[in-house]
C-alpha atoms as a printed R data frame, in Angstrom:
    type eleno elety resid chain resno       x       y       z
1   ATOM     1    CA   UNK     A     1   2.176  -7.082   8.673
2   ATOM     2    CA   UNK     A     2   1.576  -3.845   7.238
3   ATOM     3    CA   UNK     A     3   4.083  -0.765   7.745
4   ATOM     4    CA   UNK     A     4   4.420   2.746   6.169
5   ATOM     5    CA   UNK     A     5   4.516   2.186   2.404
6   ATOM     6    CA   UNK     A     6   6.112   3.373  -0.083
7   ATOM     7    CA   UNK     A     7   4.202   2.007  -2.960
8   ATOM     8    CA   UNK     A     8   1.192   3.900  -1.707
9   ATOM     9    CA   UNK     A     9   2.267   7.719  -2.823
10  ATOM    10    CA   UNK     A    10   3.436   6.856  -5.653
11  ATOM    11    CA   UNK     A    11   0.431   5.081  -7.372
12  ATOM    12    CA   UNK     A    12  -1.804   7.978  -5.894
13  ATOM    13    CA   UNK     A    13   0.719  10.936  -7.402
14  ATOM    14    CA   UNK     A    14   1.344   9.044 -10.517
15  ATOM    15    CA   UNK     A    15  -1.982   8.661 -11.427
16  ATOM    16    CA   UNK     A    16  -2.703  12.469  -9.890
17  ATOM    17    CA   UNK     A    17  -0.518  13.541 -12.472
18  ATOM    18    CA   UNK     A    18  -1.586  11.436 -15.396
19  ATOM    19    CA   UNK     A    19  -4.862  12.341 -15.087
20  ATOM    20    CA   UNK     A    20  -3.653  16.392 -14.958
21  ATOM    21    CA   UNK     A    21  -4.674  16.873 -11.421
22  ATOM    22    CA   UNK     A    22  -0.848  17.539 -10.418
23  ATOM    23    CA   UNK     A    23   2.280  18.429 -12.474
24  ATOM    24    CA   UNK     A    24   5.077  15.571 -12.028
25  ATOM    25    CA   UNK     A    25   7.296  18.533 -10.527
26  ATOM    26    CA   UNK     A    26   4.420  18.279  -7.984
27  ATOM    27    CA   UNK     A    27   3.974  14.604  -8.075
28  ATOM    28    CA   UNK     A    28   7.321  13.764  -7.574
29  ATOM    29    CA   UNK     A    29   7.743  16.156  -4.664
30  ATOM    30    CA   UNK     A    30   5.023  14.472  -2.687
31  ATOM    31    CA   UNK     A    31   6.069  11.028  -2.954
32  ATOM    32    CA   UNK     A    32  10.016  12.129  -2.035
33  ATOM    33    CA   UNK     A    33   8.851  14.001   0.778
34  ATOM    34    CA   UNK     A    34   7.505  10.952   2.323
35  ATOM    35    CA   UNK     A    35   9.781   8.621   1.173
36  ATOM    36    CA   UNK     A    36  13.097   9.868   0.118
37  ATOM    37    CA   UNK     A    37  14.766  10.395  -2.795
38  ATOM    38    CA   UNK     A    38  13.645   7.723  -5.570
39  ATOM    39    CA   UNK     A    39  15.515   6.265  -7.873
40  ATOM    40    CA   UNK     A    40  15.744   2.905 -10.069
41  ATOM    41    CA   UNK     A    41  17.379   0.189  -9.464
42  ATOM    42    CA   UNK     A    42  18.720  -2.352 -11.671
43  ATOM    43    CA   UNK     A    43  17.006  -3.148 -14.725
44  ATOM    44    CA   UNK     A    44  16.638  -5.556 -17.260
45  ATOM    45    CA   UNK     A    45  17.864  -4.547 -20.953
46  ATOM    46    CA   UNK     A    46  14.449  -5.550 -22.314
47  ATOM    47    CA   UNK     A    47  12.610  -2.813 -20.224
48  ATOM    48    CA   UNK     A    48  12.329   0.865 -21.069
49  ATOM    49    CA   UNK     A    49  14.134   1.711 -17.930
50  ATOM    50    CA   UNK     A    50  17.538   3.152 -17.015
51  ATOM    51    CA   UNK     A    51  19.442   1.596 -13.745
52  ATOM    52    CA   UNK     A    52  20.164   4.586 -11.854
53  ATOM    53    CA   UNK     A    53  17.981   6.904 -13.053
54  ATOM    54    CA   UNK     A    54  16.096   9.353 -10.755
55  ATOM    55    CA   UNK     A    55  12.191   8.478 -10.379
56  ATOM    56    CA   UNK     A    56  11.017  11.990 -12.310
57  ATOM    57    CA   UNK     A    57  13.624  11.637 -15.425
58  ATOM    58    CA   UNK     A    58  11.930   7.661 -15.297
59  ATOM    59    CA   UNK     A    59   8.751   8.771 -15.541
60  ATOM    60    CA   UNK     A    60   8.700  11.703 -17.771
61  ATOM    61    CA   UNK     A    61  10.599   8.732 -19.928
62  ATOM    62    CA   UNK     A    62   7.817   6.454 -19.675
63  ATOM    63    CA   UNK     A    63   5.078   8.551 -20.606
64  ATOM    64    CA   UNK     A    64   5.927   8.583 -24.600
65  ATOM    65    CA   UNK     A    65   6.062   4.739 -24.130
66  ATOM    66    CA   UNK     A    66   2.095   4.982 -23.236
67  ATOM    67    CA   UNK     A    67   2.270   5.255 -19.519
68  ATOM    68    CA   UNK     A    68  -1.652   5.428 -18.373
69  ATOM    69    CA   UNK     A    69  -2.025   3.888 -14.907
70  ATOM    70    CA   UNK     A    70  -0.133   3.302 -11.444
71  ATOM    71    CA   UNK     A    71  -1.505  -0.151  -9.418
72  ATOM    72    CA   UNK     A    72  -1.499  -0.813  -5.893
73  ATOM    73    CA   UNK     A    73  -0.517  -4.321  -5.411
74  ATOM    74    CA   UNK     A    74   0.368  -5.107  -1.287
75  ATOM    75    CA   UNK     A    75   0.800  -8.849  -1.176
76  ATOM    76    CA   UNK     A    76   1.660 -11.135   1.420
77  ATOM    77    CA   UNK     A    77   1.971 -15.010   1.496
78  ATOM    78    CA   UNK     A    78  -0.859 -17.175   0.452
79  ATOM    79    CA   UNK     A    79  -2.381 -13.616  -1.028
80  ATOM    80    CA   UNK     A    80  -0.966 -11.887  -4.214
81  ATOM    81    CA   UNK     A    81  -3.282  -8.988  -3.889
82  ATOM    82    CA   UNK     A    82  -2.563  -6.967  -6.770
83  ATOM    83    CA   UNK     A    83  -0.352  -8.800  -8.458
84  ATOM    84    CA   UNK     A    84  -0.190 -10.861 -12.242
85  ATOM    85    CA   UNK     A    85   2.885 -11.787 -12.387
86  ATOM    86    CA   UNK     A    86   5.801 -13.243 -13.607
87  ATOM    87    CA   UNK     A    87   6.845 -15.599 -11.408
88  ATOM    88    CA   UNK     A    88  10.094 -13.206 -10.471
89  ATOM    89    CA   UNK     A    89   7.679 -10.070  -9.642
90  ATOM    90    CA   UNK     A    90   5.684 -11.599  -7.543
91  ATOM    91    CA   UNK     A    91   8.427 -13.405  -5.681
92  ATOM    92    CA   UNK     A    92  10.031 -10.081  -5.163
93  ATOM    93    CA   UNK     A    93   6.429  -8.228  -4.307
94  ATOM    94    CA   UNK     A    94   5.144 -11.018  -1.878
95  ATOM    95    CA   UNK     A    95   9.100 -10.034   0.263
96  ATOM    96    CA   UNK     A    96   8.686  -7.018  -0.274
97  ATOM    97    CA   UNK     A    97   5.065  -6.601   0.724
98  ATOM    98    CA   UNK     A    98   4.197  -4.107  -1.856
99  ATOM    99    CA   UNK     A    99   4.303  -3.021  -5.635
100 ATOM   100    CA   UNK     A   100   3.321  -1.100  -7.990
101 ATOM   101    CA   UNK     A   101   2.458  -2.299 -11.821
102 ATOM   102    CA   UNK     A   102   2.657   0.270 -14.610
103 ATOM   103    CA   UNK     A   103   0.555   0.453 -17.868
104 ATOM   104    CA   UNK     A   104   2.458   1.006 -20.795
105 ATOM   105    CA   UNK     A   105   0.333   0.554 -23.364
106 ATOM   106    CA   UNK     A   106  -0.971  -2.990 -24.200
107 ATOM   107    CA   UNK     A   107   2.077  -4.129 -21.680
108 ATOM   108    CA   UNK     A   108   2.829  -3.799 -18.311
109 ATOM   109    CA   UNK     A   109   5.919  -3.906 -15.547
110 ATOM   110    CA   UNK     A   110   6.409  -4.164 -12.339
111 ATOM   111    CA   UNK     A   111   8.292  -1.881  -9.784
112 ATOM   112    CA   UNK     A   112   9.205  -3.059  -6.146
113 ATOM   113    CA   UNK     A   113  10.739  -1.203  -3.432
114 ATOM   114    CA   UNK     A   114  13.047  -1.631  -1.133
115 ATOM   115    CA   UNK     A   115  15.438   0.810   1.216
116 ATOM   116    CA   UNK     A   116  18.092   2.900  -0.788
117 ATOM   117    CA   UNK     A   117  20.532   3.743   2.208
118 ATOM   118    CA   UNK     A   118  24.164   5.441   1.450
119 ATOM   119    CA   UNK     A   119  26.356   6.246   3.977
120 ATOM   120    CA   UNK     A   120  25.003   7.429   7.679
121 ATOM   121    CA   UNK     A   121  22.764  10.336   6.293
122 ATOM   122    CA   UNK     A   122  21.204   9.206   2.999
123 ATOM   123    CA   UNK     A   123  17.592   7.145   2.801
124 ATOM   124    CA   UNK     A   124  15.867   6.534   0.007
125 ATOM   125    CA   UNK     A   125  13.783   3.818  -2.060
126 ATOM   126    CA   UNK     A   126  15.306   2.310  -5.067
127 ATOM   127    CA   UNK     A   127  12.949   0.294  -7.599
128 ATOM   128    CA   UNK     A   128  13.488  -2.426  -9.219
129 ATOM   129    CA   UNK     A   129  11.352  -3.124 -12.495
130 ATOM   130    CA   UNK     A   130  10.370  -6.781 -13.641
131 ATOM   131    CA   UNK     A   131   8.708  -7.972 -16.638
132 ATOM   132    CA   UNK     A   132   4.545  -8.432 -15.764
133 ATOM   133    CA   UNK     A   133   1.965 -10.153 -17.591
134 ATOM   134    CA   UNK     A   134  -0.203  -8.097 -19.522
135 ATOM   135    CA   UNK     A   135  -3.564  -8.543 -17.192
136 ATOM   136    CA   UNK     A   136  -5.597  -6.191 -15.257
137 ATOM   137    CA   UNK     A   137  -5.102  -7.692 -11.536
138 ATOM   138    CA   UNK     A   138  -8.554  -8.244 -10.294
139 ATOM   139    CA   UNK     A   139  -9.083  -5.799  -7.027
140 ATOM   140    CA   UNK     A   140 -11.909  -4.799  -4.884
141 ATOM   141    CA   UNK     A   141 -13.922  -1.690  -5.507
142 ATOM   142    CA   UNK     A   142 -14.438   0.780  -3.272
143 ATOM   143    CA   UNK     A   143 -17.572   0.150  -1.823
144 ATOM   144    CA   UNK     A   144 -16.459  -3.844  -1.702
145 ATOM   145    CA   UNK     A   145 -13.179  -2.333   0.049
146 ATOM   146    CA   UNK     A   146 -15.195  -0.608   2.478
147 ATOM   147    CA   UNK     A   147 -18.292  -2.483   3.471
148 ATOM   148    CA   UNK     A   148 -14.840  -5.449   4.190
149 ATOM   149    CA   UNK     A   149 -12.874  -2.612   6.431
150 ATOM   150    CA   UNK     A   150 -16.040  -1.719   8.378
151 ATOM   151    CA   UNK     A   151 -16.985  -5.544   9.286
152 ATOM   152    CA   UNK     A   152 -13.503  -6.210  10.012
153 ATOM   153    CA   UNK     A   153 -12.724  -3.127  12.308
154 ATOM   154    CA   UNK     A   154 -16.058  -4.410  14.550
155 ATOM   155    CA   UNK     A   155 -15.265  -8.011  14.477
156 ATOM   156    CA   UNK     A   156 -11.558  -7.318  15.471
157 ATOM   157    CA   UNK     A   157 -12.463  -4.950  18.160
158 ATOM   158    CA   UNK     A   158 -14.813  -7.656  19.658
159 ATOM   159    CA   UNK     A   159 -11.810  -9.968  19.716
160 ATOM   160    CA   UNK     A   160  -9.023  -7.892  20.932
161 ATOM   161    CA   UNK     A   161 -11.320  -6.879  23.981
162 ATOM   162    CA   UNK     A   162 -10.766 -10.421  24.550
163 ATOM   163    CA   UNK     A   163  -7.339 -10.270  24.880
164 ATOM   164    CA   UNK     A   164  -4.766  -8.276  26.454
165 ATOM   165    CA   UNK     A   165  -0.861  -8.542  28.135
166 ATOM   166    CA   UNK     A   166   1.057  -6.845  30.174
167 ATOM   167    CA   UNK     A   167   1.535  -3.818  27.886
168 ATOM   168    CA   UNK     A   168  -1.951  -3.024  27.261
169 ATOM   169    CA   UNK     A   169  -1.816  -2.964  23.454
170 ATOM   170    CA   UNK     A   170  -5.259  -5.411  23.157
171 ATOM   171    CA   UNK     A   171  -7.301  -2.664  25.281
172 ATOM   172    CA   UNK     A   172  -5.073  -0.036  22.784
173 ATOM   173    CA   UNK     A   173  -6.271  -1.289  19.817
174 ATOM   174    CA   UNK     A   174  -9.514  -2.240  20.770
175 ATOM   175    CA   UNK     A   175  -9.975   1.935  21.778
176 ATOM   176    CA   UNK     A   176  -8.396   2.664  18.528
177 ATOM   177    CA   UNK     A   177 -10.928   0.534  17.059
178 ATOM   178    CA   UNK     A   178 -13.993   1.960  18.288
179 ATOM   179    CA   UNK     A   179 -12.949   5.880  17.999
180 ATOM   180    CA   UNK     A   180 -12.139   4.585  13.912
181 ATOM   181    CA   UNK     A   181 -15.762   3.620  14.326
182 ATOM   182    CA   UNK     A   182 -17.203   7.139  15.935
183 ATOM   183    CA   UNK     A   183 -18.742   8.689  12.594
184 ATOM   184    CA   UNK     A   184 -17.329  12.251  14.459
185 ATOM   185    CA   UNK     A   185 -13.886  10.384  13.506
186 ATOM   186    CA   UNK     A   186 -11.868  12.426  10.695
187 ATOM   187    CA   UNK     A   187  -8.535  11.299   9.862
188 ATOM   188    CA   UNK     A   188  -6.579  13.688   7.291
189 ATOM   189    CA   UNK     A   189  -7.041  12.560   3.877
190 ATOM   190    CA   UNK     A   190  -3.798  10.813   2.228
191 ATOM   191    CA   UNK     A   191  -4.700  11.116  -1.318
192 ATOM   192    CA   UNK     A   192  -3.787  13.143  -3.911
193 ATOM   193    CA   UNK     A   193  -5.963  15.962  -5.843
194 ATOM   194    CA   UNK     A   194  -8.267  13.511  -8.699
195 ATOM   195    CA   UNK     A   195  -9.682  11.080  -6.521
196 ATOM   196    CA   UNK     A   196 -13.203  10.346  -5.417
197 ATOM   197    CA   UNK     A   197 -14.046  11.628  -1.531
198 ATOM   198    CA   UNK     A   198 -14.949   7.900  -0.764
199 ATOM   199    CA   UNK     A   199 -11.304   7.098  -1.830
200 ATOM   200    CA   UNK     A   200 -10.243  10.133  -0.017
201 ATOM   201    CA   UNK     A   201 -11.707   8.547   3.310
202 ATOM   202    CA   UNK     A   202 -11.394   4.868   2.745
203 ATOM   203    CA   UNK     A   203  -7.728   5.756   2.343
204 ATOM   204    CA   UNK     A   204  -7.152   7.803   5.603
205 ATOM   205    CA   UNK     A   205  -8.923   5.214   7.496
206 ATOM   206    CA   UNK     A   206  -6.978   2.422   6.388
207 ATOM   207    CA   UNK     A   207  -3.872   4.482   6.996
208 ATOM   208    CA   UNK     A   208  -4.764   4.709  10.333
209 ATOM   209    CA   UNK     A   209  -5.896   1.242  11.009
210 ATOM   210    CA   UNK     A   210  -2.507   0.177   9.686
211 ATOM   211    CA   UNK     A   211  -1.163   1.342  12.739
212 ATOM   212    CA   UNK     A   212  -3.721  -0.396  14.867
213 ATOM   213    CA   UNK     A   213  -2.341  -3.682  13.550
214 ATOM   214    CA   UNK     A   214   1.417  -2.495  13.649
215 ATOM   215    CA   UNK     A   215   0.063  -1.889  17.752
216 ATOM   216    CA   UNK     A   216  -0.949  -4.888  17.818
217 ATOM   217    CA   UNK     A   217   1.460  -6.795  16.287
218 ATOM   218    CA   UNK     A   218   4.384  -5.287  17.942
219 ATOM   219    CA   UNK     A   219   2.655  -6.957  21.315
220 ATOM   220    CA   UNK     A   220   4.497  -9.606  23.262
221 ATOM   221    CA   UNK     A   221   1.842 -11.566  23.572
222 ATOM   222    CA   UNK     A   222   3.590 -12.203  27.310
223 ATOM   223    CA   UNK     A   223   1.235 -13.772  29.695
224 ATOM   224    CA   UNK     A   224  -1.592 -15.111  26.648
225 ATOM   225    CA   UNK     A   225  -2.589 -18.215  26.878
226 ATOM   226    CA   UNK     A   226  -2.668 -20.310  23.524
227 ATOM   227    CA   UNK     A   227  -6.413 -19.737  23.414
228 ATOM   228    CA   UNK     A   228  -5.587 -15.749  23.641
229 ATOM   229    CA   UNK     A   229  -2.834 -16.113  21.353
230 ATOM   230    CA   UNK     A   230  -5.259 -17.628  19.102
231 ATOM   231    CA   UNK     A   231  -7.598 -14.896  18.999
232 ATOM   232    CA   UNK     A   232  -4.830 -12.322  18.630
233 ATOM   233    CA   UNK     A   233  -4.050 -13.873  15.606
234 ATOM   234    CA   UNK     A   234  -7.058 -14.104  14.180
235 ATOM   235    CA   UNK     A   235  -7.783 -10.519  14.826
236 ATOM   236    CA   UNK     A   236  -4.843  -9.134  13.047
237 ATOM   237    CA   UNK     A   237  -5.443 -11.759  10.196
238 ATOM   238    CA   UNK     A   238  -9.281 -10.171   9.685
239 ATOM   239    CA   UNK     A   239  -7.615  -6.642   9.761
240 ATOM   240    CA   UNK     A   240  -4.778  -7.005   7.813
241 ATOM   241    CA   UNK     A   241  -6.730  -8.318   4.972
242 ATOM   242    CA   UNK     A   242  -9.097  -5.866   5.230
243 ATOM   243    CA   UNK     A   243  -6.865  -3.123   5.427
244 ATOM   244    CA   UNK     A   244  -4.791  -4.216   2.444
245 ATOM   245    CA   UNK     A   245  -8.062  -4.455   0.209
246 ATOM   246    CA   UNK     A   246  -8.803  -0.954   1.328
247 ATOM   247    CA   UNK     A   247  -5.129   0.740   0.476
248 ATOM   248    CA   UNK     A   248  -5.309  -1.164  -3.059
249 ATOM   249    CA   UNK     A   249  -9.186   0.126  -3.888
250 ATOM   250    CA   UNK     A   250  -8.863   3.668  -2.530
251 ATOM   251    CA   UNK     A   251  -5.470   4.829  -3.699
252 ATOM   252    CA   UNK     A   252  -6.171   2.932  -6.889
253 ATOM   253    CA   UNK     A   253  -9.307   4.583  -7.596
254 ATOM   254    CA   UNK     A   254  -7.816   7.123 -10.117
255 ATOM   255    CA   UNK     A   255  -5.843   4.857 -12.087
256 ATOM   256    CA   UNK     A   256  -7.679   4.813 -15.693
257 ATOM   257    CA   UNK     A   257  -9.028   1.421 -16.601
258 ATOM   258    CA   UNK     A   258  -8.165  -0.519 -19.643
């Protein structure tokens, strides 16, 4: 299930910053400071990419090699979403859960993430690149991405009202649910500066419903019956995917198209 990416403020900053909305001083400041330090990991010779090398001296590299666009890609088994491959990307994506593929030019690679810890006080994300094929991964728009989120959020609410256990999280999510609903709702925007206010509040909604499914899968699921179990399930299958689809269109929605 979903948890706090790292993929996320990176493909929003990056393209923030290509587009001249944010300097990469700026950029890279925003994604550290929810993240970590960034750095990458090991590369292969063939990519323009240093092993080691903090995430600003990688990018400011990568722009004279005709770096245009940061993509969302938040995968999980039986769903690529995002992703083009190769074969060894999206193997390392779909474990990871996340990715991000940058345009260079007429070419493209891959970055995953995954926890850079050293020692008992230092936490950070290293990335490893991979080779990617040279296709624009087909994603939702936003008002796809949001017309999904709002039928999922009232079909999952429905069904976790169905359900509950001894800790209460179906009634907690199902409340969560509803207030998401209440147009009076206004969760914080996540974005950065360059983005359309749809992606602006498709984003912080999403953000926030990630957490209703983190809730919810974090239950016991003590005292369900199969039936119940069932419809748990289902719910956090309907949300996930809609939450995803949501994440990729609205921080995506800056990145320049082909």
């Amino acid at each position: 299930m979903l948890r706090e990416l790292s993929s996320a403020p990176l493909v929003t900053w990056g393209n923030a910053w290509l587009s001249g909305h944010a300097g990469l001083d700026d950029a890279v400041d925003a994604v550290e400071h929810r993240t970590g330090p960034n750095v990458i990991g090991t590369a292969p010779e063939e990519l323009p990419v240093t092993s080691g090398t903090p995430l600003r001296s990688a990018l400011a590299g990568l722009r004279p090699e005709g770096l245009t666009a940061f993509r969302l890609c938040l995968p999980v088994p039986g769903d690529p979403l995002g992703l083009v491959g190769t074969a060894e990307l999206n193997m390392a994506a779909i474990e990871a859960r996340e990715a991000v593929l940058l345009q260079l030019g007429n070419r493209q690679i891959g970055i995953v993430p995954s926890e850079d810890r050293r020692g008992s006080s230092y936490v950070g994300v290293s990335w490893t690149p991979y080779p990617a094929a040279d296709t624009v991964p087909e994603t939702p728009q936003l008002s796809e991405a949001e017309h999904a989120l709002t039928h999922a959020m009232r079909e999952s609410a429905d069904l976790f009202r169905n359900v509950d256990d001894i800790t209460g999280w179906g009634k907690q999510a199902g409340r969560a649910l509803t207030d998401l609903r209440d147009p009076k709702s206004t969760p914080e925007a996540s974005l950065a500066p360059g983005h359309p206010q749809r992606a602006h509040r498709l984003a912080a909604q999403a953000d926030r419903l990630a957490a209703v499914v983190q809730l919810a899968s974090d239950g016991t699921g003590r005292g369900l019956s199969s039936a119940q179990m069932h419809t748990r399930n289902d719910a956090l299958r309907v949300l996930d995917s809609a939450v995803r689809r949501a994440r990729v269109a609205a921080y995506g929605a800056a990145a320049a198209p082909r």
